[in-house]
C-alpha positions in Angstrom: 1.4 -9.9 15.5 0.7 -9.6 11.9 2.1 -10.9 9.1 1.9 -9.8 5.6 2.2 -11.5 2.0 1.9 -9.4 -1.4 1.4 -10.2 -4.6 0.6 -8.9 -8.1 4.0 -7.4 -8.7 5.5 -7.7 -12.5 6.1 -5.7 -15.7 3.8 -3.8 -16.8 3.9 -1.4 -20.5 2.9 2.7 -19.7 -0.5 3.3 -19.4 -1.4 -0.3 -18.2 -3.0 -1.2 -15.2 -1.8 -3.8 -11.9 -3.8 -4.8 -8.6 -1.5 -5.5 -5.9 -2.6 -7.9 -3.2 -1.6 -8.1 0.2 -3.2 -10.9 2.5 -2.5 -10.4 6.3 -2.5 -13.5 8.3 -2.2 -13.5 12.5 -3.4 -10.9 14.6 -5.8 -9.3 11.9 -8.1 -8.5 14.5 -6.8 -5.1 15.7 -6.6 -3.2 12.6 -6.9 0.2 12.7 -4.9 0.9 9.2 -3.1 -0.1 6.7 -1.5 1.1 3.4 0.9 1.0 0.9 4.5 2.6 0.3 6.8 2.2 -2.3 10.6 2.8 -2.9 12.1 3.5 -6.2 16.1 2.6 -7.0 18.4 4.9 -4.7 15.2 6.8 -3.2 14.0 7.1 -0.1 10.6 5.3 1.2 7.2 7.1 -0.4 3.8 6.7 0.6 1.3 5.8 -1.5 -2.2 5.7 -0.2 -4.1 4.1 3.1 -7.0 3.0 4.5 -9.1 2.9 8.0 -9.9 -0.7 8.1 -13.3 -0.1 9.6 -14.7 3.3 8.1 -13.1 2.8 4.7 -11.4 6.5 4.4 -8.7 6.6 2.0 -6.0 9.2 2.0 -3.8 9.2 -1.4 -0.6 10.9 -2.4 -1.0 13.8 -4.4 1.0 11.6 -7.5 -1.4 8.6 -7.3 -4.8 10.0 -6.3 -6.6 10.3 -9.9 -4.4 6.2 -11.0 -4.7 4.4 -7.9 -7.3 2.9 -5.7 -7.1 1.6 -2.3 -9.5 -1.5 -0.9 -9.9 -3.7 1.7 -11.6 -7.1 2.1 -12.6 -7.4 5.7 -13.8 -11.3 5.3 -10.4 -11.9 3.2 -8.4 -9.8 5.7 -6.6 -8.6 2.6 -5.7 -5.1 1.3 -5.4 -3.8 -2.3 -3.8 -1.6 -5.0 -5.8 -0.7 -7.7 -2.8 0.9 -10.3 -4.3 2.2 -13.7 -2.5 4.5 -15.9 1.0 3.1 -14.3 3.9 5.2 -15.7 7.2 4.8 -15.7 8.1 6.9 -12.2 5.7 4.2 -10.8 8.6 1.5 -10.7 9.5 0.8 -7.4 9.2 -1.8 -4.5 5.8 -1.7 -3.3 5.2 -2.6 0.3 2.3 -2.8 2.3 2.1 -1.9 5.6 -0.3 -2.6 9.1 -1.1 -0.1 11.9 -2.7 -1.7 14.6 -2.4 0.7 17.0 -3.6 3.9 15.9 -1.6 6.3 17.3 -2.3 8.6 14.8 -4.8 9.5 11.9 -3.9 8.2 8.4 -3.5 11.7 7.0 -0.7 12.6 9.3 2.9 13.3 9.0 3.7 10.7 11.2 1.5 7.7 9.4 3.1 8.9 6.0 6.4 8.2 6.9 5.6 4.8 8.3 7.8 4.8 11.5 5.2 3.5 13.6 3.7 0.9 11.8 3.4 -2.5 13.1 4.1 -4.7 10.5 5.3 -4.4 7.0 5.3 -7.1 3.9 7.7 -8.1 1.7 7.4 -6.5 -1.1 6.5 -6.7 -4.7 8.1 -5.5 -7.6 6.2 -3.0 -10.4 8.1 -2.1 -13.4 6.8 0.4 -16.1 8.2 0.0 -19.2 8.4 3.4 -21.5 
């Protein structure tokens, strides 16, 4: 198994910019994906954006595409969240998430809602002040 730590979380003003880290640790070997989701205060889950760990294809939500920017560090076995031009309906719990089976493509229904991913971390908090 995999197990993973973020970081990077804190308070942030509108229009500022955070990079989340999240370092997996374990069974990195098997990657096939991973990504990030977020939940806001009373809302459901939301994805944000993923990668293919070995091709480096990114697939965004259509809120975060033109803000955010997803990267891997293969040697680091770490994942990150590039967030520029944060605004305030970015506050959430940001959580990253491991697929290391690859049941299905990154751009799927299925990989966006995150119910068969292997491993999730902890989560780190972004708030975006007005």
């Amino acid at each position: 198994q995999v197990q993973l730590v973020e970081s990077g979380g804190g308070l942030v003003q509108a229009g500022g910019s955070l990079r989340l880290s999240c370092a997996a640790s374990g069974r990195t070997f098997s990657t096939y994906a991973m990504g990030w989701f977020r939940q806001a205060p009373g809302k459901e889950r939301e994805f944000v954006a993923s990668i293919r760990w070995t091709y480096g294809a990114r697939y965004y939500a259509d809120s975060v595409k033109d803000r955010f920017t997803i990267s891997r560090d293969n040697a680091k076995n770490t994942v990150y969240l590039q967030m520029n031009g944060l605004k305030p309906e970015d506050t959430a719990v940001y959580y990253c998430a491991a697929d290391q089976r690859g049941f299905s493509s990154i751009n799927s229904p299925e990989w966006v809602r995150g119910n068969t991913l292997d491993a999730w971390g902890q989560g780190t908090l972004v708030t975006v002040s007005s």
